[in-house]
C-alpha positions as CSV (number, residue, x, y, z in Angstrom):
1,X,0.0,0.0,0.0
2,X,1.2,3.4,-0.3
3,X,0.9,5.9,2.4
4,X,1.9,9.6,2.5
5,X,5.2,10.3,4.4
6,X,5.8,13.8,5.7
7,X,8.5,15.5,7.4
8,X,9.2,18.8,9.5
9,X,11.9,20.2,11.3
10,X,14.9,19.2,11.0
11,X,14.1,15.8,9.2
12,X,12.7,18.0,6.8
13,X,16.2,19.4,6.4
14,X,18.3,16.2,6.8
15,X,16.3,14.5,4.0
16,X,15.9,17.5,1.6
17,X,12.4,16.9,1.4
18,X,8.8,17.7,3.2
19,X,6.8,15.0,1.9
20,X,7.7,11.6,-0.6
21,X,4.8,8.5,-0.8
22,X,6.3,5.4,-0.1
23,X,5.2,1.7,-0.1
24,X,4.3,-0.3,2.8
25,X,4.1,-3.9,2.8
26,X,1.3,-4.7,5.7
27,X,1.2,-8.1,4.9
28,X,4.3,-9.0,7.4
29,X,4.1,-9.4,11.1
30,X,4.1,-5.8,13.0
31,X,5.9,-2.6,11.6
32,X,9.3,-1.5,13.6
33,X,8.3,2.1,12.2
34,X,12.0,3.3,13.3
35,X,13.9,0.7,12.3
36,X,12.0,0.8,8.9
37,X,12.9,4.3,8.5
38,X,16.5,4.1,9.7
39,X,17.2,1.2,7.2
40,X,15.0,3.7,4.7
41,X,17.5,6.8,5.4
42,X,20.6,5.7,7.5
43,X,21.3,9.6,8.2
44,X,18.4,9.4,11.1
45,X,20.0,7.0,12.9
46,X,21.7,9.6,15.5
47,X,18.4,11.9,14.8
48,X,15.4,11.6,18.1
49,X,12.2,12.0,16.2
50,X,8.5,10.9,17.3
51,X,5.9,8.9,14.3
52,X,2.7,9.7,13.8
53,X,0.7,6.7,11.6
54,X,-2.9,8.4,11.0
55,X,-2.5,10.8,13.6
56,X,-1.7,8.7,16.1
57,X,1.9,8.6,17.8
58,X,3.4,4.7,17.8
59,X,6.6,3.0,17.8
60,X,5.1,-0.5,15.8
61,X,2.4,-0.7,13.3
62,X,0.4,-3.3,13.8
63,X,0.2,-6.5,11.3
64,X,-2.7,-5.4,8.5
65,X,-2.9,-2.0,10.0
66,X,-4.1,0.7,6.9
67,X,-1.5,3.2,6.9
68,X,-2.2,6.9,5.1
69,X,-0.3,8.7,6.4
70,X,3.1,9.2,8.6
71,X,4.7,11.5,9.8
72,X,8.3,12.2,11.6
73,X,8.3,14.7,14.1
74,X,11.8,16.3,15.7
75,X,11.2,17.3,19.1
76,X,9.3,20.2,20.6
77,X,10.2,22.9,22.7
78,X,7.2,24.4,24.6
79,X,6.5,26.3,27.8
């Protein structure tokens, strides 16, 4: 399946690029979302970033799950 992959901050700037869709095989067991996109672009590996699948933070996609979108998200500062 193909989802919709964006990315902000300083991923964003790392990868040269905002958004890219990519395919997804959901057939196989769960999703190591990280690991699939550290194998995907080995320059995150040093980078702490949070993903969103459909709006909803996780660190696994579930086995069959639909993913439309995903999105890597640098940290936050806030007050």
């Amino acid at each position: 399946m193909m989802a919709s992959v964006h990315y902000f901050g300083m991923i964003s700037e790392k990868l040269h690029k905002q958004t890219e869709l990519i395919e997804i095989d959901n057939s196989m067991d769960s999703i190591d979302l990280k690991a699939f996109f550290n194998s995907l672009y080995p320059e995150l590996k040093s980078t702490v970033y949070t993903i969103a699948v459909n709006q909803e933070v996780m660190k696994v996609a579930p086995k069959g799950m639909h993913i439309s979108e995903i999105a890597l998200l640098p940290p936050f500062a806030g007050g």
